[in-house]
SETOR-252683 format. One record per residue: residue in one letter; x, y, z of N, C-alpha, C in turn. Coordinates in nm, 2 decimals, m for minus. Layout:
[marro a [X Y Z] [X Y Z] [X Y Z]]
...
//
This chain:
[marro x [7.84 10.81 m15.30] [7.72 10.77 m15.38] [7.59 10.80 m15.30]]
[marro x [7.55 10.92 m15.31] [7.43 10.95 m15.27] [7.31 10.86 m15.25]]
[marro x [7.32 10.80 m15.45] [7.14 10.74 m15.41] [7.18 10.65 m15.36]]
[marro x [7.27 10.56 m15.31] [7.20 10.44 m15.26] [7.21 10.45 m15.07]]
[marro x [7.25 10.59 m15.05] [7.21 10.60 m14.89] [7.04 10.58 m14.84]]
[marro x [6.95 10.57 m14.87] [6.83 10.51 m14.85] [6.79 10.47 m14.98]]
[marro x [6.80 10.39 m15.02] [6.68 10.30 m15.17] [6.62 10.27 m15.17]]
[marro x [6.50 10.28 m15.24] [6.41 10.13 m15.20] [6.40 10.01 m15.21]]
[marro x [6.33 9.94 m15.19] [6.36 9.78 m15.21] [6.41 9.76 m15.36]]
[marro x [6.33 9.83 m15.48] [6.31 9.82 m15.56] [6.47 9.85 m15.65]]
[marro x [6.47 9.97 m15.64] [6.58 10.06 m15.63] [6.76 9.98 m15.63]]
[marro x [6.71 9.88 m15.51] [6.87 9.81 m15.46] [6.85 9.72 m15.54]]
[marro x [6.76 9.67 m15.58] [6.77 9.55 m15.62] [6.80 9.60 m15.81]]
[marro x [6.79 9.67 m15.85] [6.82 9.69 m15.97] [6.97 9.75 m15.99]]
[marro x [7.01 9.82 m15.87] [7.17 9.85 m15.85] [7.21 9.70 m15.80]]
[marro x [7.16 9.59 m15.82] [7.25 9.48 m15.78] [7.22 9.40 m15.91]]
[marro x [7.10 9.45 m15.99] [7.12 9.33 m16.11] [7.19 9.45 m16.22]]
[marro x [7.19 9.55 m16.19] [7.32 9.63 m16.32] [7.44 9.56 m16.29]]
[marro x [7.48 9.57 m16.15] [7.64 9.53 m16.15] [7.65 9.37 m16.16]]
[marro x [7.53 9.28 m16.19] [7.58 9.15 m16.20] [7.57 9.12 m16.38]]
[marro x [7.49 9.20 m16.48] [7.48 9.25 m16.60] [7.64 9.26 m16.62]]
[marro x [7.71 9.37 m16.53] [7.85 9.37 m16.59] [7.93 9.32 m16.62]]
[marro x [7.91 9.26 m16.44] [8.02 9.10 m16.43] [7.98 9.00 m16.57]]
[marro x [7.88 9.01 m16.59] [7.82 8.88 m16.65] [7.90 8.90 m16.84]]
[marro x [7.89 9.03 m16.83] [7.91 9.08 m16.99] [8.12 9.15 m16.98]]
[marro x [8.14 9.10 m16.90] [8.32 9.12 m16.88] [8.32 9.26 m16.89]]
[marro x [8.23 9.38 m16.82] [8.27 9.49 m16.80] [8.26 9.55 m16.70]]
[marro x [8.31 9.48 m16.53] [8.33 9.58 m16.43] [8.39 9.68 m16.42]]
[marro x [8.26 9.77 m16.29] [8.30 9.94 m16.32] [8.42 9.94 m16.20]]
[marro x [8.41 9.84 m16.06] [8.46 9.87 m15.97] [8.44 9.98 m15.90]]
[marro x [8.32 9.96 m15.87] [8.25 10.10 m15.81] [8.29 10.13 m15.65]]
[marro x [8.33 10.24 m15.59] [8.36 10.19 m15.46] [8.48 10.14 m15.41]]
[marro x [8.60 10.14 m15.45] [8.72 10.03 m15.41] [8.82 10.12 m15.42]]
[marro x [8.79 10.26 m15.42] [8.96 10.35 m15.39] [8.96 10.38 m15.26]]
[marro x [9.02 10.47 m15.24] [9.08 10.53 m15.12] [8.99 10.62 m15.07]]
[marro x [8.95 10.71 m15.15] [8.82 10.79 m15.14] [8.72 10.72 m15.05]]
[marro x [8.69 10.63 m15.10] [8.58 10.54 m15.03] [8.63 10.50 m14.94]]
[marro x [8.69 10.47 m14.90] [8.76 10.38 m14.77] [8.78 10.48 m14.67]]
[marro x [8.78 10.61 m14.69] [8.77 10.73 m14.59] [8.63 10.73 m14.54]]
[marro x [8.57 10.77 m14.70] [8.40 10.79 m14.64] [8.34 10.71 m14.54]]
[marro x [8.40 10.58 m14.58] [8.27 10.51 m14.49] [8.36 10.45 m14.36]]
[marro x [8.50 10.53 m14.35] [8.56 10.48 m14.22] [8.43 10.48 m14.09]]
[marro x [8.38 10.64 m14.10] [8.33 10.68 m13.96] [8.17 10.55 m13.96]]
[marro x [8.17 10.47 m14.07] [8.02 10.41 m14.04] [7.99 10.39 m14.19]]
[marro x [7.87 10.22 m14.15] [7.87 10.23 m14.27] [7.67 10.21 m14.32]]
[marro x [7.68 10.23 m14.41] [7.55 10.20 m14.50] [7.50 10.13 m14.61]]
[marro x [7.54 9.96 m14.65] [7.54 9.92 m14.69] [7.39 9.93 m14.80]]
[marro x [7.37 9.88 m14.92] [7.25 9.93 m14.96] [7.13 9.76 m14.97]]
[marro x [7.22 9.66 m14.89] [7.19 9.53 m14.92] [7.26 9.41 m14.86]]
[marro x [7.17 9.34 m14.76] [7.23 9.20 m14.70] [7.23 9.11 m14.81]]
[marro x [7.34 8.99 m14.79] [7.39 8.92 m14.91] [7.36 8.82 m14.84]]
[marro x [7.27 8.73 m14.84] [7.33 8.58 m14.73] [7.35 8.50 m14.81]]
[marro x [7.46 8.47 m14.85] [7.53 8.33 m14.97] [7.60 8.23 m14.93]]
[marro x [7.61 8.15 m15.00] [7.69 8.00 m14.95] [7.81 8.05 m14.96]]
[marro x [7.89 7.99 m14.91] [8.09 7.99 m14.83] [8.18 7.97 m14.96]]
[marro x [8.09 7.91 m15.08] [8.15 7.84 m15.21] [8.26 7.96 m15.26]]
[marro x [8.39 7.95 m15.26] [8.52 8.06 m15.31] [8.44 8.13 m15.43]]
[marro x [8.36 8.05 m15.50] [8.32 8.12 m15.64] [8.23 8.21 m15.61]]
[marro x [8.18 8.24 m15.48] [8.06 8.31 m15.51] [8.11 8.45 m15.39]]
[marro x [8.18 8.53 m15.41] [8.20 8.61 m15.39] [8.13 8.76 m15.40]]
[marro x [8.06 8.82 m15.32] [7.93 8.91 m15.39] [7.99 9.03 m15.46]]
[marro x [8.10 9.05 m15.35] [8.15 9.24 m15.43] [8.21 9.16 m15.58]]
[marro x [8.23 9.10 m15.60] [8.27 9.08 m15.71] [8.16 9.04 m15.84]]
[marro x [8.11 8.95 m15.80] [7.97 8.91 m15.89] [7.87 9.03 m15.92]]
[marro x [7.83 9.12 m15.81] [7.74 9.19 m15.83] [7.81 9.33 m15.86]]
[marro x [7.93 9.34 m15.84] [8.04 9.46 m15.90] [8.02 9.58 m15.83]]
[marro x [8.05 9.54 m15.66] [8.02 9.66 m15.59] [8.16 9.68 m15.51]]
[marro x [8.15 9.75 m15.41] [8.29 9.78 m15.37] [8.22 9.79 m15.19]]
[marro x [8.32 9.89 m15.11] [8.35 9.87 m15.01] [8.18 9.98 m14.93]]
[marro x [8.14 9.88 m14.86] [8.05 9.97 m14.75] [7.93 9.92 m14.82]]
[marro x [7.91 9.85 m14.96] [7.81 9.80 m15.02] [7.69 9.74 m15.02]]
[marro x [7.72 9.63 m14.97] [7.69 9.52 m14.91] [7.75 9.43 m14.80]]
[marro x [7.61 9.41 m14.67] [7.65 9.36 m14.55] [7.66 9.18 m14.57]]
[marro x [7.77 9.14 m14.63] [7.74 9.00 m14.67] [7.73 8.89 m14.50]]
[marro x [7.66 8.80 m14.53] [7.70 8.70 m14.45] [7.70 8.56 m14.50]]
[marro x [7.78 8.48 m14.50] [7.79 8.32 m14.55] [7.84 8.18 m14.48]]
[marro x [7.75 8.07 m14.52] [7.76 7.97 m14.43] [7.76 7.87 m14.53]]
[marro x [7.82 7.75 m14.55] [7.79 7.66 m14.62] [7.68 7.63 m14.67]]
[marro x [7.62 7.59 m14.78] [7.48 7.57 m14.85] [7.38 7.66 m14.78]]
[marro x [7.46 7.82 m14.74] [7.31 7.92 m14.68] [7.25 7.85 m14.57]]
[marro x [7.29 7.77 m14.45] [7.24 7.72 m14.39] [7.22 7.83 m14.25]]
[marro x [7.14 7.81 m14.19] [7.06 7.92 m14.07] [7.10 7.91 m13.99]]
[marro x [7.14 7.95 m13.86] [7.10 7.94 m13.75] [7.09 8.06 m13.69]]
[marro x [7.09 8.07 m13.55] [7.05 8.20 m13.42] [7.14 8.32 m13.50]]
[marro x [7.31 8.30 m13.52] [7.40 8.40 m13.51] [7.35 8.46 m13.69]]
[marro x [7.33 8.36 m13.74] [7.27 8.40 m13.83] [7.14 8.47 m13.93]]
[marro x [7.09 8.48 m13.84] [6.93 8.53 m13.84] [6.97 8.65 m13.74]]
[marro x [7.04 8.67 m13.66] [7.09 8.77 m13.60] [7.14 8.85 m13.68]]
[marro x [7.25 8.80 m13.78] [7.31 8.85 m13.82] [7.26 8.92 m13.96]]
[marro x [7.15 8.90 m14.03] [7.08 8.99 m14.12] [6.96 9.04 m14.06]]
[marro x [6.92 9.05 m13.93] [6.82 9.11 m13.87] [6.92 9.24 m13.85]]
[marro x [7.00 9.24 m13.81] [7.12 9.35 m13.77] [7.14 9.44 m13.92]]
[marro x [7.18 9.33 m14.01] [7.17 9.46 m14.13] [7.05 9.54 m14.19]]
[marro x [6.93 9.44 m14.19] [6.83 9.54 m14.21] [6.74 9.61 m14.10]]
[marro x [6.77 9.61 m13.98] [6.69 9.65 m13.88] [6.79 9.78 m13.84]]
[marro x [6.92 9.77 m13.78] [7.01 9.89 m13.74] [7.10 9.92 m13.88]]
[marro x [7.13 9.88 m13.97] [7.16 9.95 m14.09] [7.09 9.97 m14.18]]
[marro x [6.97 9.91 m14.15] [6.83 9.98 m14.26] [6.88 9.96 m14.40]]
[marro x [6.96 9.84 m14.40] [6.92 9.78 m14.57] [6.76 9.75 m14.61]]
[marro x [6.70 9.76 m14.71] [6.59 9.74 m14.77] [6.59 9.65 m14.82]]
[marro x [6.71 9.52 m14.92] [6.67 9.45 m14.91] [6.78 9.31 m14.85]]
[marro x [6.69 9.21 m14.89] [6.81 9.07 m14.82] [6.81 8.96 m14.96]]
[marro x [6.95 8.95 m14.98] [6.91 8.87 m15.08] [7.01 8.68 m15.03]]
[marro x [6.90 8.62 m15.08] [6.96 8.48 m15.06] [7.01 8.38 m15.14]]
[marro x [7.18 8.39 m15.20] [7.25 8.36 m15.29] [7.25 8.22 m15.28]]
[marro x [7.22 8.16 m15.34] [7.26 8.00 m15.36] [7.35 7.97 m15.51]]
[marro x [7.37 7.91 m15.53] [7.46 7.81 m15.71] [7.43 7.67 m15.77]]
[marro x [7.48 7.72 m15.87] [7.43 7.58 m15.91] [7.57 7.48 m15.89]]
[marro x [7.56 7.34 m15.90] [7.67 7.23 m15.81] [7.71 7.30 m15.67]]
[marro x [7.59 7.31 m15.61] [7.65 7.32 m15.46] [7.64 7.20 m15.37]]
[marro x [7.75 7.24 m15.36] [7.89 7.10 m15.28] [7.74 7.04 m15.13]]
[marro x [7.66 7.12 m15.05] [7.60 7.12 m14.99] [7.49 7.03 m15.02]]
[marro x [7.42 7.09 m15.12] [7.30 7.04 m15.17] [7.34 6.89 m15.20]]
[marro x [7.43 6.86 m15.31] [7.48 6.74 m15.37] [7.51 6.66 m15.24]]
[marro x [7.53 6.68 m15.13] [7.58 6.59 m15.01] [7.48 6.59 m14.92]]
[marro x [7.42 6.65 m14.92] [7.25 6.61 m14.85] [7.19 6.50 m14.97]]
[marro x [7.17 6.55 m15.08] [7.10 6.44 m15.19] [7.22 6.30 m15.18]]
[marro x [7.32 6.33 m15.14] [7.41 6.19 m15.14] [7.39 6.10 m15.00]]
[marro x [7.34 6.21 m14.91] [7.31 6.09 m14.74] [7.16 6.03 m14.76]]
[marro x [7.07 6.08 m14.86] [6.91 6.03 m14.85] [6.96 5.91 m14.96]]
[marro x [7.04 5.94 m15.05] [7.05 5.80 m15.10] [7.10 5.66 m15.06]]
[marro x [7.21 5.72 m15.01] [7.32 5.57 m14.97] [7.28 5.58 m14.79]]
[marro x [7.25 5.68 m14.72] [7.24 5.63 m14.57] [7.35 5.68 m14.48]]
[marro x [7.47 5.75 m14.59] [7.57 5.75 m14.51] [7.59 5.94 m14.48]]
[marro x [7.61 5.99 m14.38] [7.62 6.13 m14.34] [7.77 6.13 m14.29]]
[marro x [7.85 6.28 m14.40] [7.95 6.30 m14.28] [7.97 6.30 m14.19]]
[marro x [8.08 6.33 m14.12] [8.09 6.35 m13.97] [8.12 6.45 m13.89]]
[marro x [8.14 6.48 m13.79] [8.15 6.63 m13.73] [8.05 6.71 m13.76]]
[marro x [8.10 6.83 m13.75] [8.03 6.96 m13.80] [7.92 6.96 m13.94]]
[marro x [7.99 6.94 m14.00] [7.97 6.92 m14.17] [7.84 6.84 m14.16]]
[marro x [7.81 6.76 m14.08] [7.69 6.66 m14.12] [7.56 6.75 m14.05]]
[marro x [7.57 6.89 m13.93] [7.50 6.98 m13.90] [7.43 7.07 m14.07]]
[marro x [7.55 7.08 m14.12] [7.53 7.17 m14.22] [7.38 7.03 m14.31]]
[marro x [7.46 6.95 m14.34] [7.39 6.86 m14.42] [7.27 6.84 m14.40]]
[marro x [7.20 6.81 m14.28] [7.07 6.80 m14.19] [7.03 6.89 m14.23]]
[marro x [7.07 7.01 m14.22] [6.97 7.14 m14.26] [6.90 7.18 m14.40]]
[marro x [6.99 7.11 m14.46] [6.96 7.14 m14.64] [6.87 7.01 m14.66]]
[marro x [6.85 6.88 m14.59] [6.79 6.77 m14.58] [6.63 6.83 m14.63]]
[marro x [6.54 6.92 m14.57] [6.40 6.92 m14.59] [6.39 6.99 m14.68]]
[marro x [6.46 7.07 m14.75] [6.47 7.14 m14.92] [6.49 7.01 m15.02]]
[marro x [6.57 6.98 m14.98] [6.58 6.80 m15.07] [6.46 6.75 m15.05]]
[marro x [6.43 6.71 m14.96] [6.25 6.60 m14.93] [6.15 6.67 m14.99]]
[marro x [6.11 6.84 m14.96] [6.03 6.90 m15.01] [5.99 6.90 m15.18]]
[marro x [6.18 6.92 m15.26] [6.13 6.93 m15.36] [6.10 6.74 m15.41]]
[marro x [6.19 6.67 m15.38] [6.13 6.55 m15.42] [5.98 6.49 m15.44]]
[marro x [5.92 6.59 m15.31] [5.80 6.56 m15.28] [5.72 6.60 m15.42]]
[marro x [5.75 6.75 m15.43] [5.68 6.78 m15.51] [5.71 6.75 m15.67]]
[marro x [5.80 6.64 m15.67] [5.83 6.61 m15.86] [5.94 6.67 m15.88]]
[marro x [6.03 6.73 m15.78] [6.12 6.80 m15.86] [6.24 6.70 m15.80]]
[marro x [6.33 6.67 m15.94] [6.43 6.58 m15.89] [6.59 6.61 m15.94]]
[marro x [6.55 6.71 m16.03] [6.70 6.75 m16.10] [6.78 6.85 m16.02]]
[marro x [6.90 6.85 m16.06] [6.99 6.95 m15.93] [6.95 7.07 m15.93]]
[marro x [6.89 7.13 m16.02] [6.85 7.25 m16.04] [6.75 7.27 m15.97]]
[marro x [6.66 7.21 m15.97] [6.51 7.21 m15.95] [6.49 7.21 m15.73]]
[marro x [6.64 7.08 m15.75] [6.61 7.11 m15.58] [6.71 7.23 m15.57]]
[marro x [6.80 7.28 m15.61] [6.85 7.43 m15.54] [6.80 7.50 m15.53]]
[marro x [6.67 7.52 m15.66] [6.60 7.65 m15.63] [6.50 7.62 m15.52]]
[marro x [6.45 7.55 m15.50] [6.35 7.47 m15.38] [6.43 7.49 m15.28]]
[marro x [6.58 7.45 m15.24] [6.66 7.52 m15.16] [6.65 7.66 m15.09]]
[marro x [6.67 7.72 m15.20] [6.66 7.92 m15.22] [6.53 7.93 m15.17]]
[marro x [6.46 7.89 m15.24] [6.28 7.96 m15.18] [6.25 7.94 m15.07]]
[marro x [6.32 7.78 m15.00] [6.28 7.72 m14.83] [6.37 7.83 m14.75]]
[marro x [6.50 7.88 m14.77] [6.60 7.95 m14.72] [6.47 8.11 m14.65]]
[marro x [6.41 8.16 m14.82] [6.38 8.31 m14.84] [6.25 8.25 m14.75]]
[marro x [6.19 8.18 m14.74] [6.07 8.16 m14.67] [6.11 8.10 m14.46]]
[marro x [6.16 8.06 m14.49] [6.22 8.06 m14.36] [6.27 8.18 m14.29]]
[marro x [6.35 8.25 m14.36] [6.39 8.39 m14.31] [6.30 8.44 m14.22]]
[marro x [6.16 8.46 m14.37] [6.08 8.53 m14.33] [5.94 8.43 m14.18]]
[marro x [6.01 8.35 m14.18] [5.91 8.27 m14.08] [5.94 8.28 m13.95]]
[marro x [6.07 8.31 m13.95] [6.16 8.29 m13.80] [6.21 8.46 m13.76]]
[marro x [6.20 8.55 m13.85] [6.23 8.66 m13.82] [6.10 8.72 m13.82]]
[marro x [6.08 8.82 m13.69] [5.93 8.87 m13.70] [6.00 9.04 m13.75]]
[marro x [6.11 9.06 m13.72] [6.15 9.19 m13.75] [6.16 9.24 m13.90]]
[marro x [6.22 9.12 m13.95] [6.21 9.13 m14.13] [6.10 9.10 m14.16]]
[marro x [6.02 9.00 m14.12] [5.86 8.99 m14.20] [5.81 9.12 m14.19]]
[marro x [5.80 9.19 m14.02] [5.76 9.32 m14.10] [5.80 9.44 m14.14]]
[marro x [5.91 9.42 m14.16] [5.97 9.52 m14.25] [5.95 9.53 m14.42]]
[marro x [5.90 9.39 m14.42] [5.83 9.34 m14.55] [5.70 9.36 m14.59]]
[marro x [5.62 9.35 m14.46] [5.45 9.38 m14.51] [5.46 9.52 m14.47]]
[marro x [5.55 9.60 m14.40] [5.50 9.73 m14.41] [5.55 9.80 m14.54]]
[marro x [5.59 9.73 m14.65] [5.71 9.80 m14.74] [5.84 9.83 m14.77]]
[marro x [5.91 9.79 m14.64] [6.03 9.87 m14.62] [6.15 9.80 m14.67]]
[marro x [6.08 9.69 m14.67] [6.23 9.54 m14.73] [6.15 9.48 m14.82]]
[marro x [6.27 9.36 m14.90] [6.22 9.29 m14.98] [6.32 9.16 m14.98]]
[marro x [6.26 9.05 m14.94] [6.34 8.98 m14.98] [6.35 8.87 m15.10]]
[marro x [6.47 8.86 m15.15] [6.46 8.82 m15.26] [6.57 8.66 m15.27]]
[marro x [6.50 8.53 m15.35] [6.62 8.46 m15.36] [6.68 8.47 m15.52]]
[marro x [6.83 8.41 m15.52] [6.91 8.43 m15.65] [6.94 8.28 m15.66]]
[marro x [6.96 8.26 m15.79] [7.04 8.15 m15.82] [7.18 8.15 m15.90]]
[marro x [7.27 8.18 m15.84] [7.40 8.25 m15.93] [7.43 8.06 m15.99]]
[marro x [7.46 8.12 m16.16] [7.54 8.02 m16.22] [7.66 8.06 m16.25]]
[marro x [7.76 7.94 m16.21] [7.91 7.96 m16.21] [7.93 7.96 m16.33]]
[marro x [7.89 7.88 m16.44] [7.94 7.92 m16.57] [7.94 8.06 m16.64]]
[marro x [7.84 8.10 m16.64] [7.84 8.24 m16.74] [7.83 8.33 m16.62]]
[marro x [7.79 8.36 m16.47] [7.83 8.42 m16.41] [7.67 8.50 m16.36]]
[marro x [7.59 8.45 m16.40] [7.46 8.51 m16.38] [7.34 8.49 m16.30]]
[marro x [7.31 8.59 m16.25] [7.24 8.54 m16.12] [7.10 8.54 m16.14]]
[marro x [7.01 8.47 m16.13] [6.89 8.46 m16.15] [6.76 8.44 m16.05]]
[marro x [6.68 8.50 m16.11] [6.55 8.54 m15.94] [6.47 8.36 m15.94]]
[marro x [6.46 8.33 m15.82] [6.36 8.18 m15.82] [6.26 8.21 m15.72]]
[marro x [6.28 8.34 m15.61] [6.15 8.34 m15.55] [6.17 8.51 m15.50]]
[marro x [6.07 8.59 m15.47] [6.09 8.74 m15.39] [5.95 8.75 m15.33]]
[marro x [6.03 8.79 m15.23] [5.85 8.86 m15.13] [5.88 9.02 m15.12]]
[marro x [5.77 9.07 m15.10] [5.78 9.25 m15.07] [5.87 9.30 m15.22]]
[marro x [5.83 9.20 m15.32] [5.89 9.32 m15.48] [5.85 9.23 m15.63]]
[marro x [5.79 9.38 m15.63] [5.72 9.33 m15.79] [5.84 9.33 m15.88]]
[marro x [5.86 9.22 m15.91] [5.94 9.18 m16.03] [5.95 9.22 m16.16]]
[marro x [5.78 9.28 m16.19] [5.78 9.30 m16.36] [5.81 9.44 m16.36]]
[marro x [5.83 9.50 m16.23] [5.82 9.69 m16.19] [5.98 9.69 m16.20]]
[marro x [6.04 9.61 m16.24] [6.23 9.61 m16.15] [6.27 9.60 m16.35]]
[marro x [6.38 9.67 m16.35] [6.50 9.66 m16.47] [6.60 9.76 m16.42]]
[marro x [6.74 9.65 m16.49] [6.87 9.74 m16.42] [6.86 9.86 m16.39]]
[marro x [6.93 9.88 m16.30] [6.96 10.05 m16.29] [7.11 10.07 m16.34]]
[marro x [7.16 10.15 m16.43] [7.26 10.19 m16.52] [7.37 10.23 m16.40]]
//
């Protein structure tokens, strides 16, 4: 697949809302997933797009966005939470594999969000590991409260935008790959019901300039 060896920001991002159009309307093309393909991109690959999504079984990208092998450089953590290996680890796909864009998957009923909104109420935090993850999603919960937003919806997407805006705060390599043009990052809100992924914030891409690409 030629075009999507360099894209533009613009470009990937409309090859990622065609193939979620498919999924969405029960007609994947399965683009990418023979044997053919699995030769091509043995020697190396070229993905046309970082995925950073939550860990949730349902949210699977090659499948939601209807791509195949060498696609997309996904990486996932529970409720999209950050750290070092992970800001490493989409600095790496858009810096040395020159993806153009990054997108930041979140859902709706995520197990993450709902359990940070459950420790600000009752006081109680899991334990181990799990309560790391929880702390992190903690100031997307306060932030949107602060600002009036109190419904589950309202703080995921507040979630997504703090994720896409942090990216860009702690990475100086993607911020400018973004004010020079070269990236875009974008957040999604995938709903598990009908299967559809929806924009709640993008830097570096005009939105009204973007429709599927076929």
């Amino acid at each position: 697949m030629a075009e999507i060896k360099s894209p533009t920001p613009k470009r990937a991002f409309e090859l990622l809302l065609a193939g979620n159009q498919r999924f969405v309307v029960g007609a994947p093309e399965h683009p990418n997933q023979d044997a053919t393909r699995r030769t091509e991109i043995a020697p190396g690959q070229r993905p046309f797009a970082v995925v950073f999504g939550c860990s949730d079984s349902r949210l699977a990208a090659e499948i939601i966005f209807d791509r195949g092998l060498g696609d997309l450089f996904v990486v996932r953590t529970a409720g999209h939470v950050m750290g070092a290996e992970v800001l490493g680890s989409i600095e790496y796909g858009a810096s040395v594999l020159d993806c153009p864009l990054v997108v930041v998957l979140g859902h709706d009923s995520c197990g993450a969000v709902g359990a940070a909104c459950a420790a600000l109420e009752d006081g109680m935090s899991p334990s181990g590991y799990v309560r790391d993850v929880i702390e992190r999603v903690t100031p997307s919960v306060l932030a949107a409260r602060a600002a009036g937003r109190f419904e589950p919806d309202e703080i995921l997407a507040e979630h997504i935008r703090h994720t896409v805006e942090l990216i860009l705060d702690r990475s100086r390599v993607l911020s400018e790959r973004v004010e020079a043009g070269n990236a875009a990052v974008v957040g999604l809100c995938y709903r598990l019901a009908d299967g559809s992924a929806q924009v709640v914030a993008a830097r570096g891409l005009d939105l009204a300039a973007v429709s599927p690409a076929p």
